[in-house]
C-alpha positions in Angstrom: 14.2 49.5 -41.5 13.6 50.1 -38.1 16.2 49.9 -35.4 17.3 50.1 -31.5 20.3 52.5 -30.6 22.1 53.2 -27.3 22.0 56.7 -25.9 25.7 57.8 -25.1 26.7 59.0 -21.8 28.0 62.9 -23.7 30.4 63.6 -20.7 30.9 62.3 -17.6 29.2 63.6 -14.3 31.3 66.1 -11.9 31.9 64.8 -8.5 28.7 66.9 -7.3 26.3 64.6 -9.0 27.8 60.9 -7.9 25.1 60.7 -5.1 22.8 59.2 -8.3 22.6 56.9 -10.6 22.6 57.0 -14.2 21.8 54.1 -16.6 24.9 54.4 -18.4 23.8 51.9 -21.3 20.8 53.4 -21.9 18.6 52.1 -24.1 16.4 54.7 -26.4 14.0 52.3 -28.4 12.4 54.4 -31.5 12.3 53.7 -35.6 14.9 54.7 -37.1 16.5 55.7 -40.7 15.6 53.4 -43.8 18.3 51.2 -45.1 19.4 52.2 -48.9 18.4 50.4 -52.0 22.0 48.7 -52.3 21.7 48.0 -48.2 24.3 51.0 -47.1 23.9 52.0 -43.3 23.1 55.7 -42.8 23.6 57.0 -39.5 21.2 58.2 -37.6 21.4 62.1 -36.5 21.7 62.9 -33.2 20.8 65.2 -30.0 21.8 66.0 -26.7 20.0 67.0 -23.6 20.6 67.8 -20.2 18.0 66.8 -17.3 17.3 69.7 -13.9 15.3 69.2 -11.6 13.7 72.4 -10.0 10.6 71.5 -9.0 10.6 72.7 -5.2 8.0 69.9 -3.7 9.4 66.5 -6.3 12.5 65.1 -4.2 14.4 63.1 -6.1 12.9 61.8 -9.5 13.6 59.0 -12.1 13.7 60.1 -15.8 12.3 57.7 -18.2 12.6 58.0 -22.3 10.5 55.3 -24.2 10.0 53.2 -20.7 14.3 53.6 -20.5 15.5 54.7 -17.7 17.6 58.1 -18.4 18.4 58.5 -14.8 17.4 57.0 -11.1 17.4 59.4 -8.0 17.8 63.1 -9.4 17.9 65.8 -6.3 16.0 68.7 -6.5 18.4 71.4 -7.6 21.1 69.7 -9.7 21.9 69.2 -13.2 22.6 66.0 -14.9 25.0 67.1 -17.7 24.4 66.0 -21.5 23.5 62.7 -22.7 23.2 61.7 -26.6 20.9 60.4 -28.3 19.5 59.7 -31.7 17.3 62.4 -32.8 13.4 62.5 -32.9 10.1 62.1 -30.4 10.0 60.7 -27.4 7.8 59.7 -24.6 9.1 61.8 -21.1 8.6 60.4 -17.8 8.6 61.6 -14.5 8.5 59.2 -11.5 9.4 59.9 -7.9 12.4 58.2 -6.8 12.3 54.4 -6.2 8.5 54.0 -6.8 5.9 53.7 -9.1 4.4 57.1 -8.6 3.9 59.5 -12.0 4.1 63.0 -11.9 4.8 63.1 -15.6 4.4 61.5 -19.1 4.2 63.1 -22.2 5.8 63.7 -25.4 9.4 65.0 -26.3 11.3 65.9 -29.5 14.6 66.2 -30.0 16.0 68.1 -33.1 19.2 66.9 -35.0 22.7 68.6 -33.8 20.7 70.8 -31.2 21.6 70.8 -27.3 18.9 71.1 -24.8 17.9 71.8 -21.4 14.9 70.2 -19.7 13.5 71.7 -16.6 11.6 69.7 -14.3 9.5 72.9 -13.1 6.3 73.6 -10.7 5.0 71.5 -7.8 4.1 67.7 -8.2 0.4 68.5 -8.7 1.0 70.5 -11.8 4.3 69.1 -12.7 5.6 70.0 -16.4 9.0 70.7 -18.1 10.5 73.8 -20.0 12.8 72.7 -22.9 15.0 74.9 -24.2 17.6 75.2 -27.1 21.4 76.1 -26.0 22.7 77.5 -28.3 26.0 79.8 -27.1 29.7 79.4 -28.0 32.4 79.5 -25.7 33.3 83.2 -24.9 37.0 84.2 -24.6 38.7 83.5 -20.9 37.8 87.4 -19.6 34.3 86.5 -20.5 31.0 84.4 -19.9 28.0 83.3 -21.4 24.8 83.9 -18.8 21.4 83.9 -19.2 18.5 83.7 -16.5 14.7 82.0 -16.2 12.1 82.5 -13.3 11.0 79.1 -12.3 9.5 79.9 -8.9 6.0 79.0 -9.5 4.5 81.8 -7.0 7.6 84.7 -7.9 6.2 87.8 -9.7 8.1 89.0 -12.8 11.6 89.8 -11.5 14.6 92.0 -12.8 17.9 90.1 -12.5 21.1 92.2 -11.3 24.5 91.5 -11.2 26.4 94.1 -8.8 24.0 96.4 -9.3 23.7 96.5 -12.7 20.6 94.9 -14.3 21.5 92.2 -16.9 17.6 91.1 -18.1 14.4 92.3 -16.6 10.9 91.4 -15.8 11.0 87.9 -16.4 7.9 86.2 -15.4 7.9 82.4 -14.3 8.4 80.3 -17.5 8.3 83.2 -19.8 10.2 80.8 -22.2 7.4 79.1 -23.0 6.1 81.9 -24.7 9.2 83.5 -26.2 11.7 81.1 -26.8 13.9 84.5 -27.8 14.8 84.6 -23.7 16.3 81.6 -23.9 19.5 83.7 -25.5 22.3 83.9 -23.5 24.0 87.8 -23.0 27.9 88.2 -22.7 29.5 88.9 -19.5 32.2 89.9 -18.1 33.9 87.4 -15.7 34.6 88.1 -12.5 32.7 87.9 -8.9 29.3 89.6 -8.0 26.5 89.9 -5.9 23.3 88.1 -8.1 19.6 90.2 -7.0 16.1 89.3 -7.7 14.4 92.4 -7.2 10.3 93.1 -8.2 10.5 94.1 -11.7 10.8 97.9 -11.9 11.7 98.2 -8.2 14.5 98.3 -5.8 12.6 96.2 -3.9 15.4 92.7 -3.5 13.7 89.6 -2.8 16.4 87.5 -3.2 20.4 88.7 -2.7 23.2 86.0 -3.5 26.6 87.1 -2.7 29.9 86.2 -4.7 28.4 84.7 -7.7 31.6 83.4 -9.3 31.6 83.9 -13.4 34.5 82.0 -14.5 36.2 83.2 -18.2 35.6 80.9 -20.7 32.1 79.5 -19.4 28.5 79.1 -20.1 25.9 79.7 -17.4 22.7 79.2 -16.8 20.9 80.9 -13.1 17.7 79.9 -12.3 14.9 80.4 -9.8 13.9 77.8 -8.0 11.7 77.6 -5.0 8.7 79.1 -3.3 8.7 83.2 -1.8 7.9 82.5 1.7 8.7 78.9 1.9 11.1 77.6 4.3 14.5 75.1 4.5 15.4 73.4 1.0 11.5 74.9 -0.9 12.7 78.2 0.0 13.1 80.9 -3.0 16.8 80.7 -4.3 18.8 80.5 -7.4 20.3 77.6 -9.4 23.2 77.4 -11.7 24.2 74.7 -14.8 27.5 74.8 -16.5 27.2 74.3 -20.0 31.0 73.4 -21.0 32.2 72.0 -17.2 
């Protein structure tokens, strides 16, 4: 037996993200699980995913799965938080905001009891996404989860520095794609710092973010977004998702 099921809103969006809309009934249409011989319902497993968009050229973007609109109007640089949905493959699309113009459409799969991330990454002309698996538990209050990826299309391979101290080095722009291992996140200590992109194996600091707050208790992810020597909102500079707002 084949069936329809709705994709659950997993938590709703912080204030920051209210200046979008989000289809909040969802509708994900894909087969689903056979019925039993003696006609017992079996519930379906299920996923959840969380939408970014950090392509520096996109705007704002609507998010398709299956033709259903996932989201309408998603700014460049923010997070959408998790949504459910029953697990599987999908058909990803990426439309600029309000028209019929696609920058994206391809295939998707969602495994069962697995969170993800999907970044919208690179300029419109080569638009693509980087999915990856979170998989990190809440650390203790004096502590945080953080890991970092390079998605600044024209960045070289950059070492990451928190006050000084260098927490992963030479990433390369979507290095994920070929080692999913650099998706891990690293345990921190909470606490406020100054965040540096520096030229891998170099002091040379192309990017300097001051009082990076780490809460206790949280789950980070920084990325690069951006373009070195771009100007205004394109310029090279670093993004952040909470995991467990």
């Amino acid at each position: 037996m084949f069936g329809i099921i709705v994709g659950l809103v997993k938590k709703i969006l912080s204030m920051k993200k209210t200046f979008f809309a989000v289809a909040l009934g969802i509708l994900i249409a894909v087969g689903v699980t056979s019925c039993n011989l003696d006609n017992n319902n079996t519930t379906p497993p299920v996923s959840s995913f969380g939408l970014i968009n950090a392509s520096p050229d996109a705007s704002n973007v609507d998010i398709f799965l299956n033709g259903n609109p996932v989201v309408y109007n998603l700014p460049y640089g923010v997070d959408t938080g998790y949504f459910s949905a029953q697990s599987g493959s999908y058909t990803l699309t990426i439309d600029s905001a309000g028209s019929t113009t696609q920058w994206y459409n391809q295939g998707i799969s969602f495994a069962p009891a697995i969170n993800y991330s999907v970044f919208i990454i690179d300029s419109t002309s080569n638009l693509h996404t980087a999915v990856v698996v979170d998989s990190a538990a809440a650390p203790s209050a004096d502590s945080t989860q953080f890991r970092f990826f390079n998605f600044s299309p024209n960045t070289p391979p950059v070492d990451v520095a928190l006050s000084g101290t260098v927490i992963t080095s030479n990433r390369a722009y979507n290095d994920i794609a070929a080692n999913a291992g650099l998706a891990k996140f690293n345990l921190v200590a909470s606490g406020t710092y100054a965040l540096e992109l520096r030229i891998s194996g170099t002091s040379i600091v192309l990017l300097s973010v001051p009082n990076v707050v780490l809460q206790g208790g949280k789950i980070y992810t920084f990325y690069a977004k951006g373009l070195v020597g771009d100007t205004g909102a394109g310029a090279l500079s670093v993004g952040t998702v909470v995991h467990n707002e």
